[in-house]
N, C-alpha and C positions, 0 to 999 in steps of 0.2 A: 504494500500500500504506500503510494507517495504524497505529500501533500498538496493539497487541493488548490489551484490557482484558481481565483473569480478575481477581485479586482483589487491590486498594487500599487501603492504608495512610495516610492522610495527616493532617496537621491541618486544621482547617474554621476558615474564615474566614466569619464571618456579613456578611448583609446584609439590614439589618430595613428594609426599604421595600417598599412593594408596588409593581405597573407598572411595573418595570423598563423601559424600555424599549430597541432596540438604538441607538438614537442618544446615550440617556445610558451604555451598556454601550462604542460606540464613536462617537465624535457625527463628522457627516458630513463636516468637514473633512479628515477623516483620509481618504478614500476616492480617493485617490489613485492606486491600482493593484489589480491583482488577484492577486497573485503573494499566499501566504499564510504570509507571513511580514512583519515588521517593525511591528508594530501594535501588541505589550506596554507599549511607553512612554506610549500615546496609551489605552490601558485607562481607561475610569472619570475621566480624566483634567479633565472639569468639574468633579468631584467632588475627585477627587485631590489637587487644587496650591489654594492659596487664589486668590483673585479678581485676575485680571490679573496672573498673574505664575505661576512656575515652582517656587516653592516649596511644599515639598510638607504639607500639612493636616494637621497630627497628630492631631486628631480623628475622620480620614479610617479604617475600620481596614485599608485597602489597606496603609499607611502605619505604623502599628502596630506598635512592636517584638515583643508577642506573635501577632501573625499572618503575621511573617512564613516563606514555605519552606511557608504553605498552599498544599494542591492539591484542596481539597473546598470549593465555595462551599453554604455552607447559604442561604435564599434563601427569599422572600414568593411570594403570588398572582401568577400572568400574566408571569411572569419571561420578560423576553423579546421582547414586545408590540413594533408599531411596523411599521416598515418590516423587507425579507426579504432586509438587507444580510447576507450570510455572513461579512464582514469581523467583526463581533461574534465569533461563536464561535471564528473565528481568534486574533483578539484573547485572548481567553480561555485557548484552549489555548497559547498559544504561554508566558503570564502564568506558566504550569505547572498550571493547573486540570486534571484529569483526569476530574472529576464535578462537576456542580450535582444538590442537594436543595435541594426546593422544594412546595408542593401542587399548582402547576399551572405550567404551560410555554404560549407562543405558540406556535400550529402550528408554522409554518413556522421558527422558530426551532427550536422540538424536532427538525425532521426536520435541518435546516443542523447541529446540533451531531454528532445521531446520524451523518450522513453523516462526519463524520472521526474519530467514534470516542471524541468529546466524549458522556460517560454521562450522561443525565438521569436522575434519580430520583425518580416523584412519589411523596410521604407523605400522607398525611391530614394537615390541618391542625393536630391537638392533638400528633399526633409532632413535626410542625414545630415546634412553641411550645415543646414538653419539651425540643428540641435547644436551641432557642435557649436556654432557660436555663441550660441545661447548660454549652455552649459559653463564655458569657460567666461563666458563674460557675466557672471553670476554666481557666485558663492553661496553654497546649499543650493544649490538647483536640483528641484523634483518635477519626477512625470509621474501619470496615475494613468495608469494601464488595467484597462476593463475588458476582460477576455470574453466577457459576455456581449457585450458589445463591438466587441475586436475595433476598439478606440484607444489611443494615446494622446491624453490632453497634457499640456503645458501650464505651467504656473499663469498664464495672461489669459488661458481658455482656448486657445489656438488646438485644434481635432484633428488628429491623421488615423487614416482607418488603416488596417490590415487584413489582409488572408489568411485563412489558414483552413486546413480540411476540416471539415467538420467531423470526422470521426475522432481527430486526434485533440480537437476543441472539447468534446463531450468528455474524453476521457480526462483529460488534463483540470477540467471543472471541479471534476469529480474526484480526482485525487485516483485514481485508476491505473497501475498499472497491466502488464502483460498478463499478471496471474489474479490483478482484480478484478481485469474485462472480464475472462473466461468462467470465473467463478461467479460475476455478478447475471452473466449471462446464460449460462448452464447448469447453474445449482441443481435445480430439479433435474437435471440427466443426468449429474455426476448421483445427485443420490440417489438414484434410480438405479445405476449401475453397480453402485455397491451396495446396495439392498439386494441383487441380484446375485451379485457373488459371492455374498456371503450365506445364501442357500445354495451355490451350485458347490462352492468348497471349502466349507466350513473350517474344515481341519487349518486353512491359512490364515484363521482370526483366532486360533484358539493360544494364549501366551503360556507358555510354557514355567514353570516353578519348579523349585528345588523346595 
């Protein structure tokens, strides 16, 4: 079960670069496990910390006293690109991102974020460009993204609409994963089925004691 997106408050942290890619979003030494969680530290982290060392960039705006307690990444072309490591969007959500805006997303990255619930949002490029100026020319700047709606308004009221499929809208509302659609969808046939089997072969339900 992931949690439920309907409609997002947050401030937006920009990142003016394009070809993002997942190995600079989480670069591969971190891929350690698969469990998804503990990856926040290691975020962006080439970028993050100055060169050979731990100290963190203040140039960086991960880093940034007015970015920080962002959970909206505003975002360039191919956001995403690279290898179809899931640890990336892990990473991200775990960072507190709740949405990326962006004009365009990596397939497979698009689908790994959408799969936990992680909202892409593509704009047309000149909305993008408006945001970014916006964003940097404004301290604390928040958008309020309404999935119900598929709206992204601006602190003056300013609406950009977006797409998204509607099967991946319904489930993302709803806080749905892969194994909530199925279950929310099939209950009565999954117990159907093992009501079934458990009169055809008993003996595979019966727990065994010492």
């Amino acid at each position: 079960m992931m949690k439920a997106f309907t409609t997002h408050q947050g401030i937006v942290m920009p990142l003016d670069r394009v070809n993002v890619n997942t190995d600079d979003i989480l670069p591969a030494r971190y891929l350690t496990a698969i469990t998804r969680s503990g990856y926040a530290h290691a975020l962006f982290t080439d970028w993050r910390y100055l060169s050979n060392s731990k100290e963190p960039d203040p140039t960086f705006e991960l880093n940034m006293p007015r970015y920080q307690g962002a959970s909206i990444l505003l975002a360039r072309e191919n956001f995403g690109c690279g290898s179809s490591r899931e640890h990336a969007p892990w990473a991200l959500q775990e960072s507190g991102f709740r949405a990326i805006i962006a004009p365009s997303f990596a397939d497979i990255f698009f689908n790994n974020c959408l799969n936990i619930g992680l909202l892409l949002v593509r704009l047309d490029a000149d909305s993008v460009q408006l945001l970014f100026e916006e964003v940097k020319g404004t301290e604390g700047y928040g958008l309020t993204i309404d999935l119900a709606a598929q709206s992204v308004t601006t602190p003056t009221g300013r609406m950009f609409s977006f797409d998204i499929d509607p099967f991946r809208k319904e489930a993302i509302l709803h806080g749905l994963d892969a194994v909530g659609r199925t279950l929310r969808l099939q209950e009565e046939k999954i117990a159907e089925y093992e009501k079934r089997r458990r009169a055809e072969l008993p003996w595979l339900f019966v727990s065994s004691s010492k």
